[in-house]
mmCIF file of the N, C-alpha and C atoms, coordinates in Angstrom:
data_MODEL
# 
_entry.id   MODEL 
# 
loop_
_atom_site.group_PDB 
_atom_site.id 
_atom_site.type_symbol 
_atom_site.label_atom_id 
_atom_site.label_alt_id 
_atom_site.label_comp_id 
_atom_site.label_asym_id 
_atom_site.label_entity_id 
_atom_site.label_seq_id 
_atom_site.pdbx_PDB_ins_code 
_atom_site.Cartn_x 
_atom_site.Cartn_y 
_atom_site.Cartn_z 
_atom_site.occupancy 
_atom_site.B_iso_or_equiv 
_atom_site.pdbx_formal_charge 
_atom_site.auth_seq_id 
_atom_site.auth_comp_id 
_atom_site.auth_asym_id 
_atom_site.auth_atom_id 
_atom_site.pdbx_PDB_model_num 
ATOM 1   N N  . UNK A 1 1  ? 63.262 131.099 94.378  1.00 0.00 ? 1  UNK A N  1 
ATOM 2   C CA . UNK A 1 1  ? 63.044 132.526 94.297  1.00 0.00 ? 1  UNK A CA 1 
ATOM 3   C C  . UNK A 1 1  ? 63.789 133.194 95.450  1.00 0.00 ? 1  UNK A C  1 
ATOM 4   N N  . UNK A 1 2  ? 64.513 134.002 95.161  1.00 0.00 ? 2  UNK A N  1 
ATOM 5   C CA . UNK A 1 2  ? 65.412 134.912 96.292  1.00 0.00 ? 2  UNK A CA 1 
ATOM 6   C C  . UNK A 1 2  ? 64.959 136.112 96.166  1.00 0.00 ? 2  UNK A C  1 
ATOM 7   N N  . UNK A 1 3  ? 65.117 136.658 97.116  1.00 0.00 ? 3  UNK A N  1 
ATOM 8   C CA . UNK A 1 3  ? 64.783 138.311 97.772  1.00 0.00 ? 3  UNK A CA 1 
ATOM 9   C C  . UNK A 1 3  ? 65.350 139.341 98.532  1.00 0.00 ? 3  UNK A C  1 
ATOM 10  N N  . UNK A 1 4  ? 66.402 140.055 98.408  1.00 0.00 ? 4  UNK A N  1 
ATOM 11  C CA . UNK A 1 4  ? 66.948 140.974 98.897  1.00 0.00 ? 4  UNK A CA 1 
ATOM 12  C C  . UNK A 1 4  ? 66.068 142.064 99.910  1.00 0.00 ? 4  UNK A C  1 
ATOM 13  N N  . UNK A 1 5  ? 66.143 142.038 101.094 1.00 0.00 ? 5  UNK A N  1 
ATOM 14  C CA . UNK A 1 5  ? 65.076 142.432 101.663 1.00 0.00 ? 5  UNK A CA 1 
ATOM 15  C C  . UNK A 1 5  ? 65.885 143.465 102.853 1.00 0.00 ? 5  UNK A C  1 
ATOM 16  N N  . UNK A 1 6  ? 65.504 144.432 103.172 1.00 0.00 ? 6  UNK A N  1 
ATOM 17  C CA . UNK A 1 6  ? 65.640 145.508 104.021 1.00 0.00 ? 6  UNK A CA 1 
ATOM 18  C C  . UNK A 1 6  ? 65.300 145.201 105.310 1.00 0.00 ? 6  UNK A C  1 
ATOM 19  N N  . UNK A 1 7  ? 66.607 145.604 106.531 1.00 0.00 ? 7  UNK A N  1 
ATOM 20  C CA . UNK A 1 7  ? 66.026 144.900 107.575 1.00 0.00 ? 7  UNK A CA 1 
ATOM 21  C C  . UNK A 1 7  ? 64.444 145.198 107.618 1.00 0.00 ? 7  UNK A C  1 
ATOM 22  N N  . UNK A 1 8  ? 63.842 146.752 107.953 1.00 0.00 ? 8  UNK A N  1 
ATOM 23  C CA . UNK A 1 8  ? 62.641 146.648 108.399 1.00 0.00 ? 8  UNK A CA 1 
ATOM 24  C C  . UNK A 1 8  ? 61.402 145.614 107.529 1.00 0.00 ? 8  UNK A C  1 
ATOM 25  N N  . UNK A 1 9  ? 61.967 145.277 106.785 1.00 0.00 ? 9  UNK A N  1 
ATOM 26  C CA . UNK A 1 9  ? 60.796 144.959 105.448 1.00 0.00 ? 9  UNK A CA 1 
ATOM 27  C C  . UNK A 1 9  ? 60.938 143.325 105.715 1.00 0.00 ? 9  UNK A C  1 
ATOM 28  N N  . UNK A 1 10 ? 62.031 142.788 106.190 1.00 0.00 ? 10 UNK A N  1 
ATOM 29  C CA . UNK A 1 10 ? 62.110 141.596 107.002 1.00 0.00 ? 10 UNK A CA 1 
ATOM 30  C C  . UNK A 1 10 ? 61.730 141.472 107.592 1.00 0.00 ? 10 UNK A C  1 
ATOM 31  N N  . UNK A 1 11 ? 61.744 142.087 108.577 1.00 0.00 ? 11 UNK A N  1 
ATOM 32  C CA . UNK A 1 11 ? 61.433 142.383 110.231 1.00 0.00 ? 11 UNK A CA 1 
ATOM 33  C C  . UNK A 1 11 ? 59.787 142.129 110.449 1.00 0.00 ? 11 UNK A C  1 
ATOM 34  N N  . UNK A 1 12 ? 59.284 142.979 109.400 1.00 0.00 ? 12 UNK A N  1 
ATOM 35  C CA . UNK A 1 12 ? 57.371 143.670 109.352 1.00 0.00 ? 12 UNK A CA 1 
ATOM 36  C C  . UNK A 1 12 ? 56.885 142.430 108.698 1.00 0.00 ? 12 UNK A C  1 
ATOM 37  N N  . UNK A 1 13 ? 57.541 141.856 107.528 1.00 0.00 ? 13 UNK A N  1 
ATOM 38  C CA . UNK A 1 13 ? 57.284 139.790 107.288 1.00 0.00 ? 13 UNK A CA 1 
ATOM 39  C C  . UNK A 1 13 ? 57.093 139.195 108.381 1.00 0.00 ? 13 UNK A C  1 
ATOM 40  N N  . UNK A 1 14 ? 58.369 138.704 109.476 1.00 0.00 ? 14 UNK A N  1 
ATOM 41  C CA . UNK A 1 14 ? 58.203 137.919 109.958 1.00 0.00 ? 14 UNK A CA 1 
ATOM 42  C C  . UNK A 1 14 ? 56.942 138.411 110.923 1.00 0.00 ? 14 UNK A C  1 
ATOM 43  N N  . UNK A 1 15 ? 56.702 139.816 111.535 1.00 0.00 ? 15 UNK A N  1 
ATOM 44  C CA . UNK A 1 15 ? 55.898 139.977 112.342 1.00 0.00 ? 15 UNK A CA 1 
ATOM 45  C C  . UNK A 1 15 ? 54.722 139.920 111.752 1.00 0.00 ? 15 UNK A C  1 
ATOM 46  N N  . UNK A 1 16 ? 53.771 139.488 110.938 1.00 0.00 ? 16 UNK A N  1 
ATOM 47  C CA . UNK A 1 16 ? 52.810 139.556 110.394 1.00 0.00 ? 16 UNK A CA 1 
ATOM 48  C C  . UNK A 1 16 ? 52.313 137.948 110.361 1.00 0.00 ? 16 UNK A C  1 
ATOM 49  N N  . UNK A 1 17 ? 53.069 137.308 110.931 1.00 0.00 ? 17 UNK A N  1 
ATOM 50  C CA . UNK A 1 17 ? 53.114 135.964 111.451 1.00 0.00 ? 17 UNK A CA 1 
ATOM 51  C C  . UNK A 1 17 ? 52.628 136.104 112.734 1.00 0.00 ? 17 UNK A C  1 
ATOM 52  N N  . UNK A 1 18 ? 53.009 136.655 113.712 1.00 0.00 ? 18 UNK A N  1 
ATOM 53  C CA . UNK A 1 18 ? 52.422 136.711 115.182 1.00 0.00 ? 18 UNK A CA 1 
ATOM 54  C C  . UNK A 1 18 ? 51.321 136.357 115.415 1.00 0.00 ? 18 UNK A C  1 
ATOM 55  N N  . UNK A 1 19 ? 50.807 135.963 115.952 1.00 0.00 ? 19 UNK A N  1 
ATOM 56  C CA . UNK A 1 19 ? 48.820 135.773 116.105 1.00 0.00 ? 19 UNK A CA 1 
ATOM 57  C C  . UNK A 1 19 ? 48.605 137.018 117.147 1.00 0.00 ? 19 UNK A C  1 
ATOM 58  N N  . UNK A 1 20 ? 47.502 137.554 117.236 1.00 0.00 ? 20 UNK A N  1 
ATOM 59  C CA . UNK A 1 20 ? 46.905 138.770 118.297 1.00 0.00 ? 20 UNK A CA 1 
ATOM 60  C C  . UNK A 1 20 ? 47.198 138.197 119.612 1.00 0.00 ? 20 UNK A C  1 
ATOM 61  N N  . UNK A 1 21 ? 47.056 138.795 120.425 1.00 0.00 ? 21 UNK A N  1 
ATOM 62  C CA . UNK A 1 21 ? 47.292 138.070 122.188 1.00 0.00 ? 21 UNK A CA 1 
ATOM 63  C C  . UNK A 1 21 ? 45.644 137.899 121.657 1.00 0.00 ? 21 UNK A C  1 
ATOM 64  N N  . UNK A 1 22 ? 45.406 136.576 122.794 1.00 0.00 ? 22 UNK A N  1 
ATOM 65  C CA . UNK A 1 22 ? 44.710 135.573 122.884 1.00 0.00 ? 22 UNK A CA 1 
ATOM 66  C C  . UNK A 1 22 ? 44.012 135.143 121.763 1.00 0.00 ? 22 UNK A C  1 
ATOM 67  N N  . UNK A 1 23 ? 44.612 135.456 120.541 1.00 0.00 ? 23 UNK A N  1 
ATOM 68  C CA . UNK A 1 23 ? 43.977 134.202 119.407 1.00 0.00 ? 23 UNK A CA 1 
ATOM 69  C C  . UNK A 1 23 ? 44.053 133.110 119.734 1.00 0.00 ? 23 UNK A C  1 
ATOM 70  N N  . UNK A 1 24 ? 43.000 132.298 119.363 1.00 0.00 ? 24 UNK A N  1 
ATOM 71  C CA . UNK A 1 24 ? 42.937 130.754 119.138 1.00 0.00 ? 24 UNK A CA 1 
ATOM 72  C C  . UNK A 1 24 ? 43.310 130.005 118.173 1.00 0.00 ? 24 UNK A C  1 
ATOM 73  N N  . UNK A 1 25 ? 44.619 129.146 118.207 1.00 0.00 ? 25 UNK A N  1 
ATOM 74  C CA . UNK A 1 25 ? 45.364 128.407 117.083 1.00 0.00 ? 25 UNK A CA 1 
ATOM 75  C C  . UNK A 1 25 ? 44.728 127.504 117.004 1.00 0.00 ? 25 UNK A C  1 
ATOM 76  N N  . UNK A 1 26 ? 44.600 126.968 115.600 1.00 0.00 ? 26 UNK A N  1 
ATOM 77  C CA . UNK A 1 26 ? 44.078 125.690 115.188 1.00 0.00 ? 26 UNK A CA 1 
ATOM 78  C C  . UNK A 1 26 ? 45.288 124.888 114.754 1.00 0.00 ? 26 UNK A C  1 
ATOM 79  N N  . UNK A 1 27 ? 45.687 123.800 115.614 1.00 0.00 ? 27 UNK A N  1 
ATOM 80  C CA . UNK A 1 27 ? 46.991 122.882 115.124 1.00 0.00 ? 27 UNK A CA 1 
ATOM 81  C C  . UNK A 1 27 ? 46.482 122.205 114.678 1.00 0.00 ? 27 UNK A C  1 
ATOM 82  N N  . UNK A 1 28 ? 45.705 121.120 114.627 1.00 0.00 ? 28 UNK A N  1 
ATOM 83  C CA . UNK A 1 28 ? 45.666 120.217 113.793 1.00 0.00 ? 28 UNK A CA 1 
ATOM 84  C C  . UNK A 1 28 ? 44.305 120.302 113.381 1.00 0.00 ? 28 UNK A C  1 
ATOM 85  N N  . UNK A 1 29 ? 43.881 119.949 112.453 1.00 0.00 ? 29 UNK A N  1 
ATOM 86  C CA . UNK A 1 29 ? 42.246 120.446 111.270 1.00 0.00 ? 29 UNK A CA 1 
ATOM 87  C C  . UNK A 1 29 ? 42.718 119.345 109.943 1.00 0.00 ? 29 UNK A C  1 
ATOM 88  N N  . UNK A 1 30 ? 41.464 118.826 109.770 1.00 0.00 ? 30 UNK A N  1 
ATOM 89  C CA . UNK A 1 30 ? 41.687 117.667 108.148 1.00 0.00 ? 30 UNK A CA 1 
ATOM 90  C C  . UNK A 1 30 ? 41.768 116.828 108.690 1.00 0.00 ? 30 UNK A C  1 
ATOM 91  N N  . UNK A 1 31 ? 43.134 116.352 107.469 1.00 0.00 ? 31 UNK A N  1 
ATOM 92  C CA . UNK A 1 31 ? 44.086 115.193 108.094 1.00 0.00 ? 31 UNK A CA 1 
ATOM 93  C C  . UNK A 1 31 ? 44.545 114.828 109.372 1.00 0.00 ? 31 UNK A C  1 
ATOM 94  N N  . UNK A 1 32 ? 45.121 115.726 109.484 1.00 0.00 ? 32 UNK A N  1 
ATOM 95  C CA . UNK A 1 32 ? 45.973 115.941 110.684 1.00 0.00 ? 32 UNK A CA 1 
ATOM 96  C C  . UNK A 1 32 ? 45.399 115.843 112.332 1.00 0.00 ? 32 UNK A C  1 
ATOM 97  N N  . UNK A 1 33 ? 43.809 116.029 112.359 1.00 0.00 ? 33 UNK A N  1 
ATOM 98  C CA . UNK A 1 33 ? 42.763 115.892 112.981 1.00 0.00 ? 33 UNK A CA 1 
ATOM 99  C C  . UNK A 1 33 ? 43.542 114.697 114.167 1.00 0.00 ? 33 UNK A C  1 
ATOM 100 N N  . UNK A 1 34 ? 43.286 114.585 115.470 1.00 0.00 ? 34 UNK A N  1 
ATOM 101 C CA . UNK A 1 34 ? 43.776 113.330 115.924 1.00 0.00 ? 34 UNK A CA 1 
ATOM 102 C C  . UNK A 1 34 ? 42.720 112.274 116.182 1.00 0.00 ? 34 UNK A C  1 
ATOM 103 N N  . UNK A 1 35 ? 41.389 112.792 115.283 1.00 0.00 ? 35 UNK A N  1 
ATOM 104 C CA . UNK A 1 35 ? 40.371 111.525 115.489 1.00 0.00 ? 35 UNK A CA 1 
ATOM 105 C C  . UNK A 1 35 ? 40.452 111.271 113.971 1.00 0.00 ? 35 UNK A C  1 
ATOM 106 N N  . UNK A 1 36 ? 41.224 111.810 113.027 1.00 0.00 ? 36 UNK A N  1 
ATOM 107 C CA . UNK A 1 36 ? 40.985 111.115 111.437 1.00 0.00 ? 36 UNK A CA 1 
ATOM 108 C C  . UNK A 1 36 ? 42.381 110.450 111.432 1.00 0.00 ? 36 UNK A C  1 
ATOM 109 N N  . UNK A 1 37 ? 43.144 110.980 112.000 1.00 0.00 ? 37 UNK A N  1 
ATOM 110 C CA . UNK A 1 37 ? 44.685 110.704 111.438 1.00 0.00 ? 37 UNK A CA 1 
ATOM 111 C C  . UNK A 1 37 ? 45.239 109.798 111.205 1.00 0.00 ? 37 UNK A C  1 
ATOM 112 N N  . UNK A 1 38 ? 44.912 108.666 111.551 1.00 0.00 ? 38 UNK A N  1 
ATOM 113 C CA . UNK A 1 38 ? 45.476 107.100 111.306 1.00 0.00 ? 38 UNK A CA 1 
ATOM 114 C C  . UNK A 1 38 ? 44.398 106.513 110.114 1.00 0.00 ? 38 UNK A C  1 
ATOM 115 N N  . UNK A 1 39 ? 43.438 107.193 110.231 1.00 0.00 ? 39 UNK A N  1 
ATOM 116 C CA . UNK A 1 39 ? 42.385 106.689 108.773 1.00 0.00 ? 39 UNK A CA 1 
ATOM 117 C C  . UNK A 1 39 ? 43.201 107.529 107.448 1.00 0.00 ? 39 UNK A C  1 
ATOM 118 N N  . UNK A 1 40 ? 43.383 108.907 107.808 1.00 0.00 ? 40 UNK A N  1 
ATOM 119 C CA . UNK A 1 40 ? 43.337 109.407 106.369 1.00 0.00 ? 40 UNK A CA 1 
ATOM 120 C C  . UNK A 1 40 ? 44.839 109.450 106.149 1.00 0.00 ? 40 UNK A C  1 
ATOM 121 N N  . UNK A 1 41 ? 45.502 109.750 107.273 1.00 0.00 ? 41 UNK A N  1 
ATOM 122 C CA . UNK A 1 41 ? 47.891 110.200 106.527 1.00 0.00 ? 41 UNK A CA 1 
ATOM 123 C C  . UNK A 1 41 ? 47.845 109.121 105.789 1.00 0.00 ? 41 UNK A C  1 
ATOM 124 N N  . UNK A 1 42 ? 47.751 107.818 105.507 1.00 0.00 ? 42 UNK A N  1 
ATOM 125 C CA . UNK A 1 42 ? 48.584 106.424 104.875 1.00 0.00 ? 42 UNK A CA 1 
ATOM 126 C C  . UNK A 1 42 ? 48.215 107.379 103.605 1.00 0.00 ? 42 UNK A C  1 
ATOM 127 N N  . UNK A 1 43 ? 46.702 107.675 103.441 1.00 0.00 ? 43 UNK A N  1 
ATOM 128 C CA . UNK A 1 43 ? 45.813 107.853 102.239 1.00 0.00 ? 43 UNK A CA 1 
ATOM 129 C C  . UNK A 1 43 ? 46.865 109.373 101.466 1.00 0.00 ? 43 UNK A C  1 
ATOM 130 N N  . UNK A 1 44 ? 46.912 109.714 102.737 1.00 0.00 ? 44 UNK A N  1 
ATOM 131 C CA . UNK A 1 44 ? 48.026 110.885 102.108 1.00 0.00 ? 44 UNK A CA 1 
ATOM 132 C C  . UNK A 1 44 ? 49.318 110.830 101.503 1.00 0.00 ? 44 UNK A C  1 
ATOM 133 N N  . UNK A 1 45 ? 50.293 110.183 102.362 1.00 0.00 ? 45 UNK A N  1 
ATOM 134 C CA . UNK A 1 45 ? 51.235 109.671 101.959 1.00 0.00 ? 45 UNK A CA 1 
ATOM 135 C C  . UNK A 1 45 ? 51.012 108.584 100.454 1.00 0.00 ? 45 UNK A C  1 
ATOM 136 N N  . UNK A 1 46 ? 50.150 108.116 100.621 1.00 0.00 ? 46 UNK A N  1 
ATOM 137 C CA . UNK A 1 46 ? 50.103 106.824 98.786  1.00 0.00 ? 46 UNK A CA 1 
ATOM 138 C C  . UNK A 1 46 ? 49.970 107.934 98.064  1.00 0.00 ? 46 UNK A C  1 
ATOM 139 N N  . UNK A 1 47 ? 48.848 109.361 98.164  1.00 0.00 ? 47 UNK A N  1 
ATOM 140 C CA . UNK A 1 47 ? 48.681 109.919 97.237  1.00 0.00 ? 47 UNK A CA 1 
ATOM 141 C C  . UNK A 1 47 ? 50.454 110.557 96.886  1.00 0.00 ? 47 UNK A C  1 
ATOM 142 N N  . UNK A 1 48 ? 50.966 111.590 97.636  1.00 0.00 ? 48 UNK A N  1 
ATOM 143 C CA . UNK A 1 48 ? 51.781 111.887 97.589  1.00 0.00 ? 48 UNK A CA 1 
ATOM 144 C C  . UNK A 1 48 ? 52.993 110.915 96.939  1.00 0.00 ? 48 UNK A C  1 
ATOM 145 N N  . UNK A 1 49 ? 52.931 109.528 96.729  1.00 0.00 ? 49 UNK A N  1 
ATOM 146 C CA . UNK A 1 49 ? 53.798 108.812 96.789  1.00 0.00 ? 49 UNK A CA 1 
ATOM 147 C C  . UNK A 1 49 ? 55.095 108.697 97.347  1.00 0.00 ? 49 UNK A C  1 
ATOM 148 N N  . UNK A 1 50 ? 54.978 108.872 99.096  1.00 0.00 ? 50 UNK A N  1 
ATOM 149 C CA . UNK A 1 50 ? 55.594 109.166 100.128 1.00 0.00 ? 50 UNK A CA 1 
ATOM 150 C C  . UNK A 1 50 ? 55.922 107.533 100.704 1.00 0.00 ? 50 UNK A C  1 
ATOM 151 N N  . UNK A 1 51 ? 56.990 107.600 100.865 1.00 0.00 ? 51 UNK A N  1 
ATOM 152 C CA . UNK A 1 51 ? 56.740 106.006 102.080 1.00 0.00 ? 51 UNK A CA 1 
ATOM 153 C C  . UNK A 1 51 ? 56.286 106.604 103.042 1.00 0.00 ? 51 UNK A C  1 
ATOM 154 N N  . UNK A 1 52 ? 55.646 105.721 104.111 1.00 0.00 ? 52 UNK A N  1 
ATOM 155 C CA . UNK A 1 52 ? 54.861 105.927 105.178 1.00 0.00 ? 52 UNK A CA 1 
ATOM 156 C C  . UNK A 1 52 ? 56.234 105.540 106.128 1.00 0.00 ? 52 UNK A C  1 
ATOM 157 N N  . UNK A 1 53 ? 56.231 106.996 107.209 1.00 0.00 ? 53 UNK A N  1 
ATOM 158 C CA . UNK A 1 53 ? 57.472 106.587 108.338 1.00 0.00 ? 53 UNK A CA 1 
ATOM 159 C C  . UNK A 1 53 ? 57.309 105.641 108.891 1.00 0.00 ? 53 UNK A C  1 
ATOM 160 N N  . UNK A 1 54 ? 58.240 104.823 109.461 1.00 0.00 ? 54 UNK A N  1 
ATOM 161 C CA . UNK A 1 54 ? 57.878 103.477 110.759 1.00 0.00 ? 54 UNK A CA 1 
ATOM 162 C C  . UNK A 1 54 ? 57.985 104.944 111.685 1.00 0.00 ? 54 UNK A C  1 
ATOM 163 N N  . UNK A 1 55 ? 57.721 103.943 113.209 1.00 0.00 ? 55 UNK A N  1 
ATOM 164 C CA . UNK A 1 55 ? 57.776 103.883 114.532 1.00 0.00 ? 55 UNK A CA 1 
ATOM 165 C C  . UNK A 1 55 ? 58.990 104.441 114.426 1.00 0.00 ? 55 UNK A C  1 
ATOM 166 N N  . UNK A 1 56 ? 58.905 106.013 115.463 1.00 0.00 ? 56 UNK A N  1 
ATOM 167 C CA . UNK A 1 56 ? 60.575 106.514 115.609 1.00 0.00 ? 56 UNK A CA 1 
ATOM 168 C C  . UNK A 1 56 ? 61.178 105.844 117.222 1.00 0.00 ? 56 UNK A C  1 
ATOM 169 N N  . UNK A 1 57 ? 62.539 105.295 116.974 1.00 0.00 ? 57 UNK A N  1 
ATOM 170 C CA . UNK A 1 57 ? 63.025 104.850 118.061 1.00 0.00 ? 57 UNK A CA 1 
ATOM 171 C C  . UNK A 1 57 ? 63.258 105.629 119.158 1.00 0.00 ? 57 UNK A C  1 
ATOM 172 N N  . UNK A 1 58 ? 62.704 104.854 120.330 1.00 0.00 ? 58 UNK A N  1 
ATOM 173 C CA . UNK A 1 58 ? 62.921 105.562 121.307 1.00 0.00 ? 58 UNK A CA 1 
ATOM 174 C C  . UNK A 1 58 ? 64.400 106.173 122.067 1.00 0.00 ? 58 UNK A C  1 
ATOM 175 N N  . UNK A 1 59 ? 63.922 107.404 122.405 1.00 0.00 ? 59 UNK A N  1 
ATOM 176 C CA . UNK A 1 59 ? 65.279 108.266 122.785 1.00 0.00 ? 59 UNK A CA 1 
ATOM 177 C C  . UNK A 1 59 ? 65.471 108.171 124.324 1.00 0.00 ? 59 UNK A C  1 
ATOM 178 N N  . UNK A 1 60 ? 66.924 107.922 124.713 1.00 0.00 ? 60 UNK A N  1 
ATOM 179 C CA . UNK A 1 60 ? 66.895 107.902 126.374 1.00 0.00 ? 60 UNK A CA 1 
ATOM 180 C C  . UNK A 1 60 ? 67.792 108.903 126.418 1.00 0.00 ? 60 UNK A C  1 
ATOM 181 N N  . UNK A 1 61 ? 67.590 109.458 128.006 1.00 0.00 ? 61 UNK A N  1 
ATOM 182 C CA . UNK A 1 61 ? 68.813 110.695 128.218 1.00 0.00 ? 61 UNK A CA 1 
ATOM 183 C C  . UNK A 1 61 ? 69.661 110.014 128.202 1.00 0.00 ? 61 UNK A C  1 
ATOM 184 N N  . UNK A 1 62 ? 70.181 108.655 128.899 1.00 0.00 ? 62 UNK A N  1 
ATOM 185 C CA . UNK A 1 62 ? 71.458 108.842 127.968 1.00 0.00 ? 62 UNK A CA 1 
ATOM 186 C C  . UNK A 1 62 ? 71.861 108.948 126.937 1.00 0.00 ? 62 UNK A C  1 
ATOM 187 N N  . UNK A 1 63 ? 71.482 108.600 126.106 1.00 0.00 ? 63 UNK A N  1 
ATOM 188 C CA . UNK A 1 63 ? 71.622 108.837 124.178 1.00 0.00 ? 63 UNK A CA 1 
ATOM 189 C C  . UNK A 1 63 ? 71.287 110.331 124.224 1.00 0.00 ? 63 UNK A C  1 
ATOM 190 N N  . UNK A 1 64 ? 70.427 111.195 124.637 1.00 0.00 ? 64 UNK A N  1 
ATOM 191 C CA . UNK A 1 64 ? 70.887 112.340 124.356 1.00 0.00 ? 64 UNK A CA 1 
ATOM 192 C C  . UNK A 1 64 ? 71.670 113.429 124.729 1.00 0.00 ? 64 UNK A C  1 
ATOM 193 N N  . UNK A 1 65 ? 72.762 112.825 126.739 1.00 0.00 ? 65 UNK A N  1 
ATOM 194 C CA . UNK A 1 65 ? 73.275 113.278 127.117 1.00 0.00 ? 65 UNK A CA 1 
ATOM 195 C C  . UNK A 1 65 ? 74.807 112.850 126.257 1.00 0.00 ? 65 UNK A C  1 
ATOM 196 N N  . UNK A 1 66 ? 75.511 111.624 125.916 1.00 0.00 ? 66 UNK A N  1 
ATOM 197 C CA . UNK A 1 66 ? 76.225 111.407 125.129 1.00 0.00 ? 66 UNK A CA 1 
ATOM 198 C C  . UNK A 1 66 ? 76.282 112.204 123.613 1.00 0.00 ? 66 UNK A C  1 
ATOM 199 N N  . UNK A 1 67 ? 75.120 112.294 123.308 1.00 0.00 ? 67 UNK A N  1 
ATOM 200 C CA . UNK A 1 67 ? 75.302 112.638 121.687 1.00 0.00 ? 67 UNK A CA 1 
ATOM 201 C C  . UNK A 1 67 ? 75.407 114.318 121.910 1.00 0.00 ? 67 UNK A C  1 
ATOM 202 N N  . UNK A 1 68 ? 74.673 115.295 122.747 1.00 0.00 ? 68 UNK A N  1 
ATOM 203 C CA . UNK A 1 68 ? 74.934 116.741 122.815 1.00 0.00 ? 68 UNK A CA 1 
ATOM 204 C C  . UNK A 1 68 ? 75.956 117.104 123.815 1.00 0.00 ? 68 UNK A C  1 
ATOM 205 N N  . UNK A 1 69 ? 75.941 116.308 125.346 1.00 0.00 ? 69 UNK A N  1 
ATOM 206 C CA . UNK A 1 69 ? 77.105 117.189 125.762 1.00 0.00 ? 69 UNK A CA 1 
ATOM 207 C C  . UNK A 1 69 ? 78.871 116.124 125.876 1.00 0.00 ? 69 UNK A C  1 
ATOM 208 N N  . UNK A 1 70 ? 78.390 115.153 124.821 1.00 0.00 ? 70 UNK A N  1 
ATOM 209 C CA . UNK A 1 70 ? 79.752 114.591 124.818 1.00 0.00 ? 70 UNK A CA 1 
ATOM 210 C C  . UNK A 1 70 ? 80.448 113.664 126.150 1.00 0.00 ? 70 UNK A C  1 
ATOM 211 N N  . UNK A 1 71 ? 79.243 113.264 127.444 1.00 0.00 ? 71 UNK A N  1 
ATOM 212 C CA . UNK A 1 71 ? 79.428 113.184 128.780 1.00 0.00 ? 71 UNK A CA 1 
ATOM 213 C C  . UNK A 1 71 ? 78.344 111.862 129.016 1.00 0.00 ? 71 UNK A C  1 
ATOM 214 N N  . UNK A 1 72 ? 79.263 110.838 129.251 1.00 0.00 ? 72 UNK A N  1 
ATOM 215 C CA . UNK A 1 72 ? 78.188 109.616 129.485 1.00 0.00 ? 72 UNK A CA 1 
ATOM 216 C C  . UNK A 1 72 ? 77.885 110.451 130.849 1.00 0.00 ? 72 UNK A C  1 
ATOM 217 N N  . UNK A 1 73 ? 76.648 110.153 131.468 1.00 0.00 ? 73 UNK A N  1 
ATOM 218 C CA . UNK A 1 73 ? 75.995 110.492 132.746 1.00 0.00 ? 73 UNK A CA 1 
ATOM 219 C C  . UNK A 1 73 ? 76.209 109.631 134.118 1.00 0.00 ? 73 UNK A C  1 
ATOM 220 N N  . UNK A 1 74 ? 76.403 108.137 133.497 1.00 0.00 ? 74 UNK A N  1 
ATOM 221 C CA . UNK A 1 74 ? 76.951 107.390 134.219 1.00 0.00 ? 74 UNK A CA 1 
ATOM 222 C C  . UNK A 1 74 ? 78.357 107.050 134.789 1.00 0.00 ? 74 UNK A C  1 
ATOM 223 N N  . UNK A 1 75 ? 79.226 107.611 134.429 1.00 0.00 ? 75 UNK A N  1 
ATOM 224 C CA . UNK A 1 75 ? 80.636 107.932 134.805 1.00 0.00 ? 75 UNK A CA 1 
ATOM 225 C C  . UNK A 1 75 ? 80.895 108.931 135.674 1.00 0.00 ? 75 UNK A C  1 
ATOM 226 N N  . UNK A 1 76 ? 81.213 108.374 136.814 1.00 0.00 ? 76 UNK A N  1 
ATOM 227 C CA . UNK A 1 76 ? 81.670 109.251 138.096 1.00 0.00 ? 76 UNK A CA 1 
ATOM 228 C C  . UNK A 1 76 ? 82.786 110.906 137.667 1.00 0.00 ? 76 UNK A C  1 
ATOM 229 N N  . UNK A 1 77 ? 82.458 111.644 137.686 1.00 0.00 ? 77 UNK A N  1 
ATOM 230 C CA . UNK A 1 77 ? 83.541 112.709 137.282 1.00 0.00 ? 77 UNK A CA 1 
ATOM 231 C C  . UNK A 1 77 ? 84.376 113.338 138.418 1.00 0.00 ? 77 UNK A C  1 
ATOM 232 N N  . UNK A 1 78 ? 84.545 112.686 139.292 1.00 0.00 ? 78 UNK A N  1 
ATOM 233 C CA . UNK A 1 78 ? 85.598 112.434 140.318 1.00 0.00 ? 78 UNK A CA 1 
ATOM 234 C C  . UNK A 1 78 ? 86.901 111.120 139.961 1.00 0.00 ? 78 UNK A C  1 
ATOM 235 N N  . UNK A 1 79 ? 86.275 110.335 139.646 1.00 0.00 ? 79 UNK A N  1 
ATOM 236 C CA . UNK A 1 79 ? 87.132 109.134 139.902 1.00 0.00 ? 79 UNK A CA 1 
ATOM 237 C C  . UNK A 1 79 ? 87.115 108.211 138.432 1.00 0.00 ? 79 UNK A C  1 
ATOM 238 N N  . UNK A 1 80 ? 86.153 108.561 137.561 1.00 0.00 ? 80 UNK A N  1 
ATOM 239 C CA . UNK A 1 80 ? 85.807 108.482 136.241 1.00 0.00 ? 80 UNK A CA 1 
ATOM 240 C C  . UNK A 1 80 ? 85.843 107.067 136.280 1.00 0.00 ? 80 UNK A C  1 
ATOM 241 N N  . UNK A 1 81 ? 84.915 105.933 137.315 1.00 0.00 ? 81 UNK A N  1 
ATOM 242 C CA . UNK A 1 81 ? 84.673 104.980 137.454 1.00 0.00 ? 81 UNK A CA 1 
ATOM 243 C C  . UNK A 1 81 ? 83.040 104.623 136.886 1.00 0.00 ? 81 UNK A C  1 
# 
């Protein structure tokens, strides 16, 4: 579904998202709970007929200084030893 939308009429959407100053967010509730969550997601995922993610590999700054600024960290940038 697409929608041609007017800046202000965009604008007054996304702001209707905001929460009040000092509302209280609820992140996680249900499932998602961090005292249910390893009992009930598998149960979610089978329903869904989702594979269940593995373990995400761990990230080091170097892997993320190489992969965004293109710059092993360990290479002298004087003498590029």
């Amino acid at each position: 579904q697409q929608e041609t939308l007017s800046q202000a009429d965009m604008l007054r959407r996304v702001v209707q998202h905001i929460p009040e100053k000092h509302f209280r967010m609820i992140r996680y509730f249900g499932f998602l709970a961090n005292r249910v969550c390893g009992q009930y997601l598998p149960k979610v995922y089978e329903a869904l007929k989702m594979a269940t993610p593995g373990p995400t590999p761990k990230l080091y700054f170097v892997q993320m200084a190489k992969a965004f600024l293109n710059v092993d960290p360990f290479r002298c940038v004087l003498c590029g030893a």
